[in-house]
PyMOL CGO cylinders between C-alpha atoms (Angstrom):
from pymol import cmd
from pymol.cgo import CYLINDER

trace = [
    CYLINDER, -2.98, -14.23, -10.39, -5.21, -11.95, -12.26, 0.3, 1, 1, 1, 1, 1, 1,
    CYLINDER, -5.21, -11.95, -12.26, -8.76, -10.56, -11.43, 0.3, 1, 1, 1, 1, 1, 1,
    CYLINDER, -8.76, -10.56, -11.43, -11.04, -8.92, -13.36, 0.3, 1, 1, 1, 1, 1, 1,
    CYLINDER, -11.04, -8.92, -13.36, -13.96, -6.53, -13.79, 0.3, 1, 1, 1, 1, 1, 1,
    CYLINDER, -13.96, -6.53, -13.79, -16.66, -7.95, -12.39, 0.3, 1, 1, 1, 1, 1, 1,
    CYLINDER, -16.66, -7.95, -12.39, -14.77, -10.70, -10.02, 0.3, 1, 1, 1, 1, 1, 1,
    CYLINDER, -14.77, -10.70, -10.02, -15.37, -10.69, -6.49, 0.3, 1, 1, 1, 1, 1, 1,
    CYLINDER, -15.37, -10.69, -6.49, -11.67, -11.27, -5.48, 0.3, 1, 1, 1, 1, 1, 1,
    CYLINDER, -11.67, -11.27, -5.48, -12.65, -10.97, -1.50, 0.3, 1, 1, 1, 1, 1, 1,
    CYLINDER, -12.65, -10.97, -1.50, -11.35, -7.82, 0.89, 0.3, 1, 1, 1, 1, 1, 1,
    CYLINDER, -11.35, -7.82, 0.89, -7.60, -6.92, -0.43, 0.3, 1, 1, 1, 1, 1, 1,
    CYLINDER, -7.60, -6.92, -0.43, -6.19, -3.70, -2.60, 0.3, 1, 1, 1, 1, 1, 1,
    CYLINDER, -6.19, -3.70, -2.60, -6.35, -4.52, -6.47, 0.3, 1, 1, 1, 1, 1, 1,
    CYLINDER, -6.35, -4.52, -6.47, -3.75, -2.58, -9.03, 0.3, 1, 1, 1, 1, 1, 1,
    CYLINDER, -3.75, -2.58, -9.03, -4.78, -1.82, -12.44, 0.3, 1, 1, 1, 1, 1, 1,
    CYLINDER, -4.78, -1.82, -12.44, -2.16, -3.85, -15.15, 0.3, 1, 1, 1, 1, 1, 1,
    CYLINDER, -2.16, -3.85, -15.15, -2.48, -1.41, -17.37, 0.3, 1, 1, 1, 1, 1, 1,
    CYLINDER, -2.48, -1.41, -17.37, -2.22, 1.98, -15.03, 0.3, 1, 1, 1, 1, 1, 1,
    CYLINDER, -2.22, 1.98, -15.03, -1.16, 1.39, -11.46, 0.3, 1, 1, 1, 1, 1, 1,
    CYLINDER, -1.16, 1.39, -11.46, -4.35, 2.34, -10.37, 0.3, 1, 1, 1, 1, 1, 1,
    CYLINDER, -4.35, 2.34, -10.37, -5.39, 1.07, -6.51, 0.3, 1, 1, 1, 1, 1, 1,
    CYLINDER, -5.39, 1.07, -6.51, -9.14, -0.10, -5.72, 0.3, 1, 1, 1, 1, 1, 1,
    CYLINDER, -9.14, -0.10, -5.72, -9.73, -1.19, -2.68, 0.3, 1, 1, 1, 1, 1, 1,
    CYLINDER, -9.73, -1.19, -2.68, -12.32, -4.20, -1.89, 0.3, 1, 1, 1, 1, 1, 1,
    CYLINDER, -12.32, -4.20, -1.89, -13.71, -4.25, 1.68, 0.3, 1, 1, 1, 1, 1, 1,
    CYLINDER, -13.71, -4.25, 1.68, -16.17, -6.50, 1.57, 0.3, 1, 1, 1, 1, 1, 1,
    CYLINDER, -16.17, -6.50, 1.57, -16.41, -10.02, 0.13, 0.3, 1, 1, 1, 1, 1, 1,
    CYLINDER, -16.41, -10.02, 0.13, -19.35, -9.65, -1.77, 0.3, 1, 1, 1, 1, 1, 1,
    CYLINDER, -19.35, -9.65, -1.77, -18.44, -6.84, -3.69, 0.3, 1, 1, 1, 1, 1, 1,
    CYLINDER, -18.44, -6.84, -3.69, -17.36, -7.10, -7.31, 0.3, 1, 1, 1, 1, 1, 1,
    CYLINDER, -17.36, -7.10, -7.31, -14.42, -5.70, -9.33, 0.3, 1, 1, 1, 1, 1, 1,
    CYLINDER, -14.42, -5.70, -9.33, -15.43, -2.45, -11.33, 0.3, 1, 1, 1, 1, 1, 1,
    CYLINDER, -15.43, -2.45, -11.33, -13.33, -1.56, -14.44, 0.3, 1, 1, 1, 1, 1, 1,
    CYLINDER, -13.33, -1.56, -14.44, -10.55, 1.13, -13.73, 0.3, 1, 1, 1, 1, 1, 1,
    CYLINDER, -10.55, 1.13, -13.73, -12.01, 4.11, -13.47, 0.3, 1, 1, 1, 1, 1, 1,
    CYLINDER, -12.01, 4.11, -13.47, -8.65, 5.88, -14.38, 0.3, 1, 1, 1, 1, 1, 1,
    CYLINDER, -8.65, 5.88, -14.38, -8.41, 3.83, -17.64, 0.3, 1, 1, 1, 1, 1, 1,
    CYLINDER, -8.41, 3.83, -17.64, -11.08, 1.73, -18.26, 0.3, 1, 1, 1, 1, 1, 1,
    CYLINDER, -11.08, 1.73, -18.26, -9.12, -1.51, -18.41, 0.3, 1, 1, 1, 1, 1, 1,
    CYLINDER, -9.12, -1.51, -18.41, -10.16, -4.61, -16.48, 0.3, 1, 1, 1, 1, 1, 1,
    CYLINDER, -10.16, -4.61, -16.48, -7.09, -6.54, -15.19, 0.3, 1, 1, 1, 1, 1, 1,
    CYLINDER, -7.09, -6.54, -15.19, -6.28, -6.46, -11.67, 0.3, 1, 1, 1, 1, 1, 1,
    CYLINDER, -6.28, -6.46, -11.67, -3.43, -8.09, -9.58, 0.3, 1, 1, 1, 1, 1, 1,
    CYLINDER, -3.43, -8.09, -9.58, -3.80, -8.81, -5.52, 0.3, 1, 1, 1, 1, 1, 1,
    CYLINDER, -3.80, -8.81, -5.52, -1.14, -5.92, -4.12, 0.3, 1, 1, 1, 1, 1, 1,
]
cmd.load_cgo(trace, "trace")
C-alpha cells in the first residue's frame, strides 16, 4: 500500500519510493511530511 504526505498512516517506519529514506511515525495522530531527503511524497509501511 502506499501513503502519502500528509496521511496519518498510524505508529510504523515509512520508506521514501523514490529514495529509501526512513521516517518514523510514533504517534497516531501525526501526519506524513514530504521526504526531507528528496522532497517526494510516496511512502510504503517497512
Amino acid at each position: 500500500m502506499i501513503y502519502k504526505a500528509g496521511d496519518k498512516p498510524g505508529k510504523g517506519t515509512y520508506i521514501c519510493t523514490t529514495c529509501g529514506e526512513k521516517i518514523v511515525i510514533n504517534d497516531e495522530n501525526d501526519t506524513l511530511p514530504s521526504c526531507p531527503v528528496c522532497g517526494d511524497i510516496k511512502y510504503e509501511k517497512e
